[in-house]
N, C-alpha and C positions, 0 to 999 in steps of 0.2 A: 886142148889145154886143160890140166886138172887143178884147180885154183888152191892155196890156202892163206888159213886169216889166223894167226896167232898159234901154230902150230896146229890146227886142223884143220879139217876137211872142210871148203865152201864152195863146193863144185865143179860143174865142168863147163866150158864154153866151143863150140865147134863153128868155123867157118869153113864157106864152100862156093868156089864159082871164080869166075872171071869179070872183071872191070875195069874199064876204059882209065886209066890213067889222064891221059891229053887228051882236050874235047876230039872225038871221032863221031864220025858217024857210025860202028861201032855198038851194037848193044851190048850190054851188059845184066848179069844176074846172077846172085849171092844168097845166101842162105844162114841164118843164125841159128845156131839150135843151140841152148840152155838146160842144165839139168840139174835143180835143186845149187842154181848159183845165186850166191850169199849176196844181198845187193845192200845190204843193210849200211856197211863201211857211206857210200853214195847216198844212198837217202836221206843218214843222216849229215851229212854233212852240208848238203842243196836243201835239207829241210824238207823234204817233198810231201812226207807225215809228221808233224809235230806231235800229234798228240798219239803217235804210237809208242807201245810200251816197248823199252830198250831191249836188244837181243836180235837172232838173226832174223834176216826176210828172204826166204829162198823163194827164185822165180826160175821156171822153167819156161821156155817158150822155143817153137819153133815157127820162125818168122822167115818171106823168101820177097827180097828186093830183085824187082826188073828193070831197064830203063830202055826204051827204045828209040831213038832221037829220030828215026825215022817218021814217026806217028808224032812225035814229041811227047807222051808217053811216059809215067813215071807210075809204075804200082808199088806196092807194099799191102802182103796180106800174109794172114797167121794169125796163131792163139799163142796166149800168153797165161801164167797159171802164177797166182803172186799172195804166198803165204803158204802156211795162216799168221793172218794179222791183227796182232789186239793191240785194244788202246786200253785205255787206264779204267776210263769209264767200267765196271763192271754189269754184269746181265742182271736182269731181273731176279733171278733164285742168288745172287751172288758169285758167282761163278765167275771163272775171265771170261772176257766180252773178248770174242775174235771172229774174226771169219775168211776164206781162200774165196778171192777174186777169183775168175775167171773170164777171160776175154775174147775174144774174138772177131776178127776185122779187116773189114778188104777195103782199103783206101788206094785212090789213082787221081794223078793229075795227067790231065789232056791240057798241054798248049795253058790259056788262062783259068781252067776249070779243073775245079775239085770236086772228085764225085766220092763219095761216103756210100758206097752199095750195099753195106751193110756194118754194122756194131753191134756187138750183144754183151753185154755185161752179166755177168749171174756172180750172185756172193752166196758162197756155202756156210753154212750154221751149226755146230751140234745141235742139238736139240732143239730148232729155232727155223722158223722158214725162211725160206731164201730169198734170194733178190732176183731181181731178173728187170734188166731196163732196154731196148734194142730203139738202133735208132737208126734213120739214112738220111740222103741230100748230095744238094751239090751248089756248089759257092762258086760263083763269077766272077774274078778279082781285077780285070782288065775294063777299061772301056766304061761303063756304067755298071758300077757292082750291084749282084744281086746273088740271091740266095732264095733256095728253095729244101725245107727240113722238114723231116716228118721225126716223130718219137714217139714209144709206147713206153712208159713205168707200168709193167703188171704187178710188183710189189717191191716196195721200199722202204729199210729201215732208214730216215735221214738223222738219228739217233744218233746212231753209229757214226756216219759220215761227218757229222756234224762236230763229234769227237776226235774222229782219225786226223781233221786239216785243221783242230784250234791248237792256235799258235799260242805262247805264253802269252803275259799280261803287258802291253805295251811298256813301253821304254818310257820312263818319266820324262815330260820337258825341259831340259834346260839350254841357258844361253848360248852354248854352242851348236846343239842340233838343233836349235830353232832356228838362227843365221843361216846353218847351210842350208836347212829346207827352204829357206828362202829365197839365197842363192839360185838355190836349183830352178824354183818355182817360176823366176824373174826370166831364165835363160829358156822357161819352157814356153812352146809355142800354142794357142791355144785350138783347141780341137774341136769338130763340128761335132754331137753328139750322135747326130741324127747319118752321116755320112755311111756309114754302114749297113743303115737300117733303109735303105734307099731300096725300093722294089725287094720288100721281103714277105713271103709266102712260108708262114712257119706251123706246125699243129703239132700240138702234146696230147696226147689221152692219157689217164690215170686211174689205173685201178685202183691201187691201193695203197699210202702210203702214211708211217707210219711215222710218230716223234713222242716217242715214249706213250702217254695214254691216248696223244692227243691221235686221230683217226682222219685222214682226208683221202674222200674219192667217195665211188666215182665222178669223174666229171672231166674236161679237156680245156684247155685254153690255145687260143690263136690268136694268133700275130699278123698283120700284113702291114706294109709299107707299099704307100703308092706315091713315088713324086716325093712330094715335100711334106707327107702324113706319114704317121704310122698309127695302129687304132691294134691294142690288143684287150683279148674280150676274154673275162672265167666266164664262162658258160656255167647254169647251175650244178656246184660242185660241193660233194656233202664234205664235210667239215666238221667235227666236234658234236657230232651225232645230227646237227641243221643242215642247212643249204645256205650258201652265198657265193652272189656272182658279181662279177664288177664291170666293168671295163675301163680301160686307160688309155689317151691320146695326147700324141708328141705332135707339134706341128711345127715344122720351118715360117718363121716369120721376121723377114730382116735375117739381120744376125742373131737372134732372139730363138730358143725353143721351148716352145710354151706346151705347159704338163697341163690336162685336167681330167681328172677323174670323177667315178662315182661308182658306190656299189651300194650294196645292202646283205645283210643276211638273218636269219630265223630259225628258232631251234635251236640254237645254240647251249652246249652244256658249259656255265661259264667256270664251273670247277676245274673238268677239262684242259679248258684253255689256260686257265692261271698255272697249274702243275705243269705245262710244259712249258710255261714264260718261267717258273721259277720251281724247278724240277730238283724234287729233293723236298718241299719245304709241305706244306698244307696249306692249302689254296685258303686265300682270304674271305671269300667269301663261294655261295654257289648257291645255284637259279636257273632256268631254263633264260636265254636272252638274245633280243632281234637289234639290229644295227641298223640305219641309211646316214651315206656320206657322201659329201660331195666336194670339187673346189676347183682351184687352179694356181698355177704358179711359171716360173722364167725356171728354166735348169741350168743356164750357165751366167745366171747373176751370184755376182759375193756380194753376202753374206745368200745362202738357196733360201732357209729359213723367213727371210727380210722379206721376199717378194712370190711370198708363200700363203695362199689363204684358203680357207675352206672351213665343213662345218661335218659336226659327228654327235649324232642324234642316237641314244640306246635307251633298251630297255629291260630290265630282269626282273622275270616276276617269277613268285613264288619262289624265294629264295631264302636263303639266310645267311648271316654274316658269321666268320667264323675266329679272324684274327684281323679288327678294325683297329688300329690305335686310337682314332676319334671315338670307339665304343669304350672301347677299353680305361678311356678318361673318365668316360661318363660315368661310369659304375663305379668308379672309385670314388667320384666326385658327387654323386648322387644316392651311396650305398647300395644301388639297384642293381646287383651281379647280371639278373637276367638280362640287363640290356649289352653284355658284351658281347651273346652272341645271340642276339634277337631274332627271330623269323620275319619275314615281312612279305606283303604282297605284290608292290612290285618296286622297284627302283628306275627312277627316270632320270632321262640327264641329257642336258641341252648346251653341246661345248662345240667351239669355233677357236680356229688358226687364224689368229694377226698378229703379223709386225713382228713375228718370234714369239707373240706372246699364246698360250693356251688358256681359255676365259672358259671356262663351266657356268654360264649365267644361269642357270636354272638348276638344282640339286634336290631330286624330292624324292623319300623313302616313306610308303604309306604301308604301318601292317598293325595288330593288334597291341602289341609291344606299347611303341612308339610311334611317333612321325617326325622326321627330320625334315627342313628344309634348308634353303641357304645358295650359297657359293663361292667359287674358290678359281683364282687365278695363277698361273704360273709365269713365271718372267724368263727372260732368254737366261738368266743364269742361276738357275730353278732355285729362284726364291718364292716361296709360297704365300699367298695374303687368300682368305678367306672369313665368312662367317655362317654359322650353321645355327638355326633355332630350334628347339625341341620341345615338343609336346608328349607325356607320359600317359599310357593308357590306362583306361578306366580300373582295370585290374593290378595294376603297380601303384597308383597314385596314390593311396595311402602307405606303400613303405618311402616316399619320401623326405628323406632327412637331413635337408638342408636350414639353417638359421632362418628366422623371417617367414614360417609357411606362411603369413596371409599375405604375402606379396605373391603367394601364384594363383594365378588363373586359371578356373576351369571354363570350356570350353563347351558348344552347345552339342557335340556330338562325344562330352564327357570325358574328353580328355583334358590334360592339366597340361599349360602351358608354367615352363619353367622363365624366371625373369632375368635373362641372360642370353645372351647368344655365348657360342662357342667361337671363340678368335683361333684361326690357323694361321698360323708364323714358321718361319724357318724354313728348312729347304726340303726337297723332293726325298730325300734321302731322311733327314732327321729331322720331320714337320712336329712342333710345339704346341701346345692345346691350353687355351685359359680361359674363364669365363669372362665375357664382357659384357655389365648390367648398362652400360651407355650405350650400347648397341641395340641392344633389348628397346630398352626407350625410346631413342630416335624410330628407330623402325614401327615402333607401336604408334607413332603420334605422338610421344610424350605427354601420356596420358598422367592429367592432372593427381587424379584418386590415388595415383601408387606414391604421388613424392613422398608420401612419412613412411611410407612400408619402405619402399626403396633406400631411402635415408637410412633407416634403419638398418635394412641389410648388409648394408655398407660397412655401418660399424659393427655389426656383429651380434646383432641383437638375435634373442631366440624365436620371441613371441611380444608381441605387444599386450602389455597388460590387460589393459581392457579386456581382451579377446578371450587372455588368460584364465581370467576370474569370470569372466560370464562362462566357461567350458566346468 
């Protein structure tokens, strides 16, 4: 057949062979063969790439189906060639970002088992290296399922990928699709998570993969399921120029599937990581920085959040900050420009999962600049409450230009404590920054010596006379 789509040409499609019609005993075998046929009408209509750029998708493929009921027997194997495919996303030099799948694949079911003898994936690049993922196995689906999967990534843009399947921007809520989701949710039966993952033997190895700057490999993770566990493990795997490994365990208990985890990692380039969390932008800050976390939780309790806890300890040193909104007050609030993007030695921080809530109890930034301390909470419906205290270093402390200098304190290791904390309000998205001298206070002791300076500050004084005329 010679296809077309809007008055022209979208290929050709060829079948070939013989098939059972009425169950027989009877084999059967067919053969598809494709050339440069236009699938694009189909994809997009099933959505299969969203975030592909509109226009044809020519796929050639020659594919050959057997069935033999004798063996019970069902193969399917061929190559298939699909593109070139770009998404909107653009390359690095600016250029269209595309690239031609390539596939290739011998899949057979025997009776209850599906054996995967082979899969290779390779995606072609102009100018750009390629992909290349192979993978095997074979799935048990009768009787006690299990599974047994091997894979190699020798190199992966997940860039890309990441691009070709984003779907537009979700559907706002309203009163009607929230009924019927509910509707739906009320009539759906609920699922064991773990049911699948019942005697599972799984291993990834990783060469190289890639998300924009961000770098990971090498390194392998595995999976097993034994019984009523499952336990999967990164092995140490470089990451963002560091190393971090974790492991994660599901366990059947009751009708209960209890998560707990822990990892750690070091090295870490935290520039890196920011630009691929928020790709496009200049990372907020950047450090070399090491992690250890731990916790546990239920997977099929509502609210998961609720009965979710755990704890996430880091570290960045030798760093500096580059687009902090809390710095960025500072300096305006303080006339101290340097402190908006101050260098510093290292950054600590001591934060824990309860109850939906995220607590930073501990927030400490020690470098020549400044030193920050403080902390900062997060609520389930990311309202912000914090406070942060700052001390100015020996070398800034005299451009301080705030009313009231004799209400600040210097410090035995000569920095100058300012008599304020910084109050955090508002939400994750558009956090608020004020000074608050009752914060200051309480946390000092309510140190007797400052009430007239503090008084003072209050209203607005510059300098206290005294102080004045003796200078």
């Amino acid at each position: 057949m010679t296809l077309e789509s809007q008055g022209k040409a979208a290929g050709t499609l060829t079948l070939a062979g013989t098939w059972p019609i009425a169950s027989s005993k009877q084999s059967g075998a067919i053969t598809v063969v494709t050339k440069d046929l236009d699938t694009a009408p189909l994809v997009d209509l099933f959505g299969v790439f969203p975030g592909r750029e509109h226009g044809p998708l020519p796929v050639s493929a020659n594919v050959a189906i057997a069935e033999d009921p004798a063996s019970g027997s069902l193969t399917v194997r061929g190559q298939e060639i699909l593109g070139p495919i770009r998404v909107a996303r653009k390359g690095k030099d600016g250029r269209p970002n595309e690239a031609t799948l390539r596939i290739e694949h011998d899949l057979s079911r025997h009776n209850d088992e599906i054996r995967l003898t082979v899969l290779t994936v390779t995606a072609d690049r102009p100018g750009s290296r390629s992909d290349r993922v192979t993978a095997s196995g074979m799935v048990r689906i009768a009787g006690r399922p299990s599974a047994q999967l091997r894979g190699d990534i020798a190199s992966l843009d997940a860039a890309w990928y990441a691009a070709l399947f984003s779907g537009p921007e979700p559907t706002p809520q309203t009163i009607t699709n929230q009924t019927v989701e509910k509707d739906r949710g009320g009539r759906q039966e609920q699922s064991n998570p773990l049911a699948l993952l019942t005697n599972l033997d799984a291993e990834l190895s990783i060469g190289s993969v890639s998300y924009g700057t961000l770098m990971i490999g090498s390194g392998r993770l595995i999976a097993k399921g034994t019984g009523e566990r499952l336990e999967a493990k990164l092995e140490p795997t470089g990451i963002a120029g560091g190393l971090v490994d974790a492991q994660v365990t599901l366990a059947r208990q009751d009708s209960h599937a209890q998560l707990t985890w822990s990892g750690k990692g070091q090295g870490l380039s935290i520039e890196t990581i920011m630009q691929a969390v928020d790709p496009g932008q200049e990372a907020r800050l950047k450090g070399t920085g090491s992690f250890m976390t731990s916790g546990n939780g239920f997977l099929n309790e509502d609210p998961f959040g609720k009965h979710l806890s755990g704890t996430f300890n880091f570290n960045i040193a030798d760093g500096q900050f580059m687009r902090a909104p809390l710095l960025q007050f500072l300096a305006k609030y303080t006339h101290i420009r340097e402190i908006e993007q101050m260098g510093f030695q290292g950054l600590q921080g001591q934060m824990r999962l309860e109850n939906e809530w995220i607590h930073a109890d501990s927030l400490t930034v020690t470098g020549p600049t400044a030193s920050l301390e403080g902390n900062v909470s997060v609520s389930p419906d990311r309202t912000v409450d914090g406070q942060i205290f700052v001390k100015i270093g020996p070398s800034l402390g005299k451009k301080i230009k705030i009313p009231c200098m004799s209400a600040l304190l210097k410090t035995p290791d000569g920095f100058t404590a300012l008599p304020f904390a910084v109050r955090i309000k508002g939400s994750t998205e558009s956090p608020t920054f004020g000074a608050d001298t009752a914060a200051w206070n309480y946390a000092k002791g309510g140190i007797s010596s400052l009430a007239h300076t503090m008084k003072n500050l209050l209203r607005g004084c510059r300098e206290d006379p005294s102080e004045e005329s003796a200078k």
